[in-house]
ZAZA-586976 format. One record per residue (C-alpha): residue number from 1; residue in one letter; chain; x, y, z. Coordinates in nm, 4 decimals. Layout:
<rs>
{pos: NUM&code: A&unit: A&x: X&y: Y&z: Z}
...
</rs>
This chain:
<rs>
{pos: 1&code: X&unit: A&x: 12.3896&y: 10.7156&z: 9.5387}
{pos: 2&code: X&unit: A&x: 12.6288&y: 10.4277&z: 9.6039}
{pos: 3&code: X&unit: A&x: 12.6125&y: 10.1589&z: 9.8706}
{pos: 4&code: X&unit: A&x: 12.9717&y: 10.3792&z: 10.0417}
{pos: 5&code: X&unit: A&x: 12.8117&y: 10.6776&z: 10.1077}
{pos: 6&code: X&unit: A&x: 12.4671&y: 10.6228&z: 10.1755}
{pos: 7&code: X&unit: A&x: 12.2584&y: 10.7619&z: 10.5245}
{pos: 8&code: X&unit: A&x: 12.2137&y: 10.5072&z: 10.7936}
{pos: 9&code: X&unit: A&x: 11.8498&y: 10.5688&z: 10.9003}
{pos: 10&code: X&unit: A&x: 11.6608&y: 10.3533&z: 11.1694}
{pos: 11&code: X&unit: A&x: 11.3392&y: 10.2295&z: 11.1270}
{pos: 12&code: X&unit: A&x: 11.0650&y: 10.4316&z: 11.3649}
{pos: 13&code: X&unit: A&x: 10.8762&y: 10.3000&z: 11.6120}
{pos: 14&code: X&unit: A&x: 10.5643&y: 10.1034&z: 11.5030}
{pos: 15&code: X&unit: A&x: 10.4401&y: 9.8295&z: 11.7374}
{pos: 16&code: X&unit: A&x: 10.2083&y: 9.5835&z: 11.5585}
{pos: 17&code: X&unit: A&x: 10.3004&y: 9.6614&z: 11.2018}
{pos: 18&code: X&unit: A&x: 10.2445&y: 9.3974&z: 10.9570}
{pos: 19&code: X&unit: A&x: 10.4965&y: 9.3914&z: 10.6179}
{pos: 20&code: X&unit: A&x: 10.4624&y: 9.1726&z: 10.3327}
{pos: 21&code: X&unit: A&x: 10.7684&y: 9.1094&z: 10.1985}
{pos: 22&code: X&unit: A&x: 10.7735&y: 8.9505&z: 9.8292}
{pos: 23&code: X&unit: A&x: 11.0710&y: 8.8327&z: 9.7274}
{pos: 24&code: X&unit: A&x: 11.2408&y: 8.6688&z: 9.4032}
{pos: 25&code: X&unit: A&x: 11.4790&y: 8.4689&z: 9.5345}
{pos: 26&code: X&unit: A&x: 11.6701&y: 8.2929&z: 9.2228}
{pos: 27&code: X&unit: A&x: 11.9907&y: 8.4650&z: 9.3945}
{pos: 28&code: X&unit: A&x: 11.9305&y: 8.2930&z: 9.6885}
{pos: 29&code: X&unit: A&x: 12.2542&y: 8.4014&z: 9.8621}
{pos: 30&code: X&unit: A&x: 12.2270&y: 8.7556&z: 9.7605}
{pos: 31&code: X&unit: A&x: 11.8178&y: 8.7549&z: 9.8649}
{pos: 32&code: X&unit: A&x: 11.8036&y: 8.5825&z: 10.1490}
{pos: 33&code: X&unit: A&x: 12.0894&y: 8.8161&z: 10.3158}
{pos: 34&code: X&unit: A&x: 11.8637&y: 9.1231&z: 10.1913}
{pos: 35&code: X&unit: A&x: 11.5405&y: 8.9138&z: 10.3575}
{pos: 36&code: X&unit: A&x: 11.7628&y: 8.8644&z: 10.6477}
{pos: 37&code: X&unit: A&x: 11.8311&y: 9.2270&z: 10.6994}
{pos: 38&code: X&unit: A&x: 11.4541&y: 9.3420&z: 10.6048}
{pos: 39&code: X&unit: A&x: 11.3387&y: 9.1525&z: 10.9278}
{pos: 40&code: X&unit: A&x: 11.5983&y: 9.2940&z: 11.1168}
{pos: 41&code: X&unit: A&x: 11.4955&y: 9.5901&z: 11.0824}
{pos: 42&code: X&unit: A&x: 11.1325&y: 9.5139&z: 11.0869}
{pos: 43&code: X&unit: A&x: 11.1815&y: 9.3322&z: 11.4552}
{pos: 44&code: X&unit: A&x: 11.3532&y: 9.6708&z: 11.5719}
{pos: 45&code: X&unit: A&x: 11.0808&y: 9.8490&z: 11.5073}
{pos: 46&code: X&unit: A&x: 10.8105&y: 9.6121&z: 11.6481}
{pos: 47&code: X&unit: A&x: 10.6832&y: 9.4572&z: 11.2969}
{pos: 48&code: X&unit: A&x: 10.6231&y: 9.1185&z: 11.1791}
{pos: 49&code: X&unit: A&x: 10.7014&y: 9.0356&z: 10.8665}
{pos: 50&code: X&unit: A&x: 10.4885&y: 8.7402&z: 10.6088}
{pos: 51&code: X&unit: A&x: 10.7234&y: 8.6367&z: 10.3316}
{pos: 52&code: X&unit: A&x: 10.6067&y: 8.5565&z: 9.9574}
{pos: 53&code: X&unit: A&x: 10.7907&y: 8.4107&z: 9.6994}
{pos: 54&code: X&unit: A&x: 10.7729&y: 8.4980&z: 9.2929}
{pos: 55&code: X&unit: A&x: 10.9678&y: 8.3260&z: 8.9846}
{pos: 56&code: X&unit: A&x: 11.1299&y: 8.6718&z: 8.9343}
{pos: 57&code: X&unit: A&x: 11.2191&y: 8.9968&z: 8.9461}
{pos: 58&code: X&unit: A&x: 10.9403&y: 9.0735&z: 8.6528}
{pos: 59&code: X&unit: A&x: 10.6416&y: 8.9181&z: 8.8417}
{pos: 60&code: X&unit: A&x: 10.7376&y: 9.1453&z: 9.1785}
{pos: 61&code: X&unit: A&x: 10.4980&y: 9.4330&z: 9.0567}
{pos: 62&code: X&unit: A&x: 10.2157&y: 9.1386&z: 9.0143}
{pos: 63&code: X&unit: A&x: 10.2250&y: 9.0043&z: 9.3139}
{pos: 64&code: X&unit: A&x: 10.2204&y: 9.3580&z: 9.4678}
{pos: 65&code: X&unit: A&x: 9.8996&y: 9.4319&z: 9.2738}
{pos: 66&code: X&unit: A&x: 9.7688&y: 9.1061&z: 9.4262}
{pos: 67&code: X&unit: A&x: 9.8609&y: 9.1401&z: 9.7478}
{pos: 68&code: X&unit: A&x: 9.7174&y: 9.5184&z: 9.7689}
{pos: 69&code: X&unit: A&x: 9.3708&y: 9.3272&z: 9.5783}
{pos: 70&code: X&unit: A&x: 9.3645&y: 9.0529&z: 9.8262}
{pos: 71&code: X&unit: A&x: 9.1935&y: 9.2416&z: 10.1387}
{pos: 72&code: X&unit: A&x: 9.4454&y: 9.0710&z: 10.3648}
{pos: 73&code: X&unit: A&x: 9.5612&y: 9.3904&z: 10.5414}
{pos: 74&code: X&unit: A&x: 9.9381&y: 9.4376&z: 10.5620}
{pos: 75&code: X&unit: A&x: 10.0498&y: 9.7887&z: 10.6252}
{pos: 76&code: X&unit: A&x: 10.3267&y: 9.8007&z: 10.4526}
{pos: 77&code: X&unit: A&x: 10.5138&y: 9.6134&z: 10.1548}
{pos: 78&code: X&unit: A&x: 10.9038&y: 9.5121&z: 10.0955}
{pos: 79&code: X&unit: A&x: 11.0115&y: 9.4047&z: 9.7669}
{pos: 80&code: X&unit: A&x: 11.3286&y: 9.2134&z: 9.6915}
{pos: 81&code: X&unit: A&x: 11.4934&y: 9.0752&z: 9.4400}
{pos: 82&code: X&unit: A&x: 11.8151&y: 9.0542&z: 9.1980}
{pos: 83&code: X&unit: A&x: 11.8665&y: 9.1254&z: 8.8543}
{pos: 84&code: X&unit: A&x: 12.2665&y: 9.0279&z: 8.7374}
{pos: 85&code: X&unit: A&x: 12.3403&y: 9.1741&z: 8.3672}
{pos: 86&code: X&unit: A&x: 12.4330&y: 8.9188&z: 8.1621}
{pos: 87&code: X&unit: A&x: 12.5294&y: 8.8766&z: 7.8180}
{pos: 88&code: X&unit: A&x: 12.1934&y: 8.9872&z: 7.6221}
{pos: 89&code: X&unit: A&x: 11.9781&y: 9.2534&z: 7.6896}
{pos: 90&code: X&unit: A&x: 11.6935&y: 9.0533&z: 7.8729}
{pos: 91&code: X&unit: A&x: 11.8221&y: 9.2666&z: 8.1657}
{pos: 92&code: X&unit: A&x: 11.7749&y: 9.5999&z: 8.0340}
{pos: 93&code: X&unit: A&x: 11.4245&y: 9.4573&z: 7.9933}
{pos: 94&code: X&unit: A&x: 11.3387&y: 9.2990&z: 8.2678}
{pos: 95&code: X&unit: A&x: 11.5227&y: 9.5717&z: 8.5017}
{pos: 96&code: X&unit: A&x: 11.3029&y: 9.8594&z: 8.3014}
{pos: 97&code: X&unit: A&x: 10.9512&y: 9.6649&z: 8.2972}
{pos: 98&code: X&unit: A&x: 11.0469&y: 9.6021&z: 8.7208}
{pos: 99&code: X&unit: A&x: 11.0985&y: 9.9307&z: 8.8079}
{pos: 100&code: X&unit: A&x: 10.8276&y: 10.0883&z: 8.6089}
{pos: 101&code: X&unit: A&x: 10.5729&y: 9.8430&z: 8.7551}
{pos: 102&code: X&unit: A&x: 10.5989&y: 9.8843&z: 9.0896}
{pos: 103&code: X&unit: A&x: 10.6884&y: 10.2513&z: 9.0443}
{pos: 104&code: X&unit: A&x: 10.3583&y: 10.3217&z: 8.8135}
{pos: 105&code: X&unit: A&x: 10.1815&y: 10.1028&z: 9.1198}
{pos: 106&code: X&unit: A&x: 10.3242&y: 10.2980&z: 9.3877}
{pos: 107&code: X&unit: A&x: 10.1879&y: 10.6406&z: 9.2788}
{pos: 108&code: X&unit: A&x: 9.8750&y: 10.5368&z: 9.1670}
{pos: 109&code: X&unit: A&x: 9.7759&y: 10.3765&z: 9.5025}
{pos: 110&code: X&unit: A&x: 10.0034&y: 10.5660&z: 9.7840}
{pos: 111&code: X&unit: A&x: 10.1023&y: 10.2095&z: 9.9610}
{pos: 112&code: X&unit: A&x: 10.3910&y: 10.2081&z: 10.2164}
{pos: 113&code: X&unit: A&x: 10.6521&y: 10.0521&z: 10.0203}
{pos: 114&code: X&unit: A&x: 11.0078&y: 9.9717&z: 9.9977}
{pos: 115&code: X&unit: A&x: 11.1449&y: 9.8577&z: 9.6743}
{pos: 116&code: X&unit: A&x: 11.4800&y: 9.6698&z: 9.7009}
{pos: 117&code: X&unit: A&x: 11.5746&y: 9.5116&z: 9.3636}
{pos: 118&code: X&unit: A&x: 11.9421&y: 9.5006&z: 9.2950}
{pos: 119&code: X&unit: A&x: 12.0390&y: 9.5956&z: 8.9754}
{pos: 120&code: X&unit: A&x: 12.4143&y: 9.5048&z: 8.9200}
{pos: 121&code: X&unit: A&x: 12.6681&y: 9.4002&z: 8.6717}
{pos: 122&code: X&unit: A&x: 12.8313&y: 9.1172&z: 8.8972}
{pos: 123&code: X&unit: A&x: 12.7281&y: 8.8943&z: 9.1620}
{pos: 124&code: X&unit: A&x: 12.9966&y: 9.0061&z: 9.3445}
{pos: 125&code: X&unit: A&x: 12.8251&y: 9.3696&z: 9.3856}
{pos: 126&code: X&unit: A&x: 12.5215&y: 9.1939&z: 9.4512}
{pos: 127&code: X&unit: A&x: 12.6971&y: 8.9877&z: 9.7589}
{pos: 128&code: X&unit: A&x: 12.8027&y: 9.3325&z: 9.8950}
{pos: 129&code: X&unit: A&x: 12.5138&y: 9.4756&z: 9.9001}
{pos: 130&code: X&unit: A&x: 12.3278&y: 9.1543&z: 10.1190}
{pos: 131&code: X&unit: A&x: 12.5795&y: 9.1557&z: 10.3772}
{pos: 132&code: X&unit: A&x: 12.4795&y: 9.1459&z: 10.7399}
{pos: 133&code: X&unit: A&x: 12.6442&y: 9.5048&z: 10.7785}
{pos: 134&code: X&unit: A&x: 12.4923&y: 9.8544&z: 10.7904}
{pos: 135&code: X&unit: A&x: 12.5182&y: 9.8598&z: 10.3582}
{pos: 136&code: X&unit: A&x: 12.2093&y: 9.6029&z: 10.3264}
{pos: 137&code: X&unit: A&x: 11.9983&y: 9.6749&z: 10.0846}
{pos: 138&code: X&unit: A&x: 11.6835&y: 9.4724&z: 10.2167}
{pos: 139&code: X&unit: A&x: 11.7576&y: 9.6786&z: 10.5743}
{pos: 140&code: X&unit: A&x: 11.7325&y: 10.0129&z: 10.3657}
{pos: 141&code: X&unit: A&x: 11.4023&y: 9.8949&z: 10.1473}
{pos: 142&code: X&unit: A&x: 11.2379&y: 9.7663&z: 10.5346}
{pos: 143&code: X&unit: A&x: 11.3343&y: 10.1071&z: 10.6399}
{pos: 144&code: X&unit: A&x: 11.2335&y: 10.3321&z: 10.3841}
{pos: 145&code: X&unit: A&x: 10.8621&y: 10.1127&z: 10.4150}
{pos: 146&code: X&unit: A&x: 10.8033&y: 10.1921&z: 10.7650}
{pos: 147&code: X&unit: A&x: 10.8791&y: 10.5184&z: 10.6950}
{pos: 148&code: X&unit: A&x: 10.6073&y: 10.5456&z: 10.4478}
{pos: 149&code: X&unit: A&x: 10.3889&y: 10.3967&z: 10.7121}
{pos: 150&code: X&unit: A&x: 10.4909&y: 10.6135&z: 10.9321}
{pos: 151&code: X&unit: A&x: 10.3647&y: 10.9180&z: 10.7202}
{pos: 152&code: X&unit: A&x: 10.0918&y: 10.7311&z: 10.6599}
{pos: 153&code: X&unit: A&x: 9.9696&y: 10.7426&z: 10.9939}
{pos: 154&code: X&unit: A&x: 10.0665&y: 11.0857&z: 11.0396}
{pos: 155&code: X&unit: A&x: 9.8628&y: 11.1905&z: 10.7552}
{pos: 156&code: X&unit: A&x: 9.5403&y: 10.9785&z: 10.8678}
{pos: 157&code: X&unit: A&x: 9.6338&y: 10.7192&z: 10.5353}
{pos: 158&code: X&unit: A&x: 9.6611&y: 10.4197&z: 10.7479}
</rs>
């Protein structure tokens, strides 16, 4: 699905919720818009969001494991981050090892999560997909959390 034609969904309703969102920021631009839109939509539907940094893009599924580990509570979990291809194939690593990490950690544990890594060939389709406009990635990965949460709670999870 591209960033043009994709559904605009709001968040639901949930009052209280708390979201860790770990982010690698080495595009800072491109992550902080993404951050910027996550807690917009988190505020709209009543959460608060706790913000954690990581060197990269390969340590997101880590700190997920550490945060779920750490007893602390959150109800739901945004990751963000920004992988650029480059000129070697460290991306088609790192992008592979990313994805399958917090994918294989997402099944085996059921968390609420939303996983927003960008996975582009320029920074220029990175840029458009961090803008403060309905087409913001980190707005669709707070989204698609709460929505976990949300059947979460509807299936007596959380």
């Amino acid at each position: 699905m591209s960033t043009a034609d994709a559904p605009e969904r709001a968040a639901p309703s949930l009052p209280g919720a708390r979201l860790l969102l770990i982010q690698a920021p080495y595009y800072a631009e491109v992550v902080g818009g993404m951050r910027a839109g996550a807690g917009r939509a988190a505020t709209e539907a009543g959460a608060s969001v706790e913000v954690a940094d990581v060197a990269g893009a390969f340590e997101l599924a880590g700190a997920l494991r550490m945060a779920l580990a750490s007893g602390r509570g959150w109800d739901a979990y945004v990751l963000l981050g920004c992988v650029v291809k480059g000129e070697t194939d460290h991306y088609d690593h790192i992008c592979r090892q990313a994805m399958a990490g917090v994918g294989r950690i997402a099944a085996e544990t059921g968390c609420a999560l939303g996983f927003g890594l960008l996975t582009v060939h320029t920074l220029d389709q990175a840029l458009a997909r961090s803008r403060d406009d309905r087409h913001n990635k980190g707005a669709e990965a707070a989204v698609a959390a709460l929505m976990q949460l949300a059947l979460r709670r509807r299936w007596g999870l959380a």
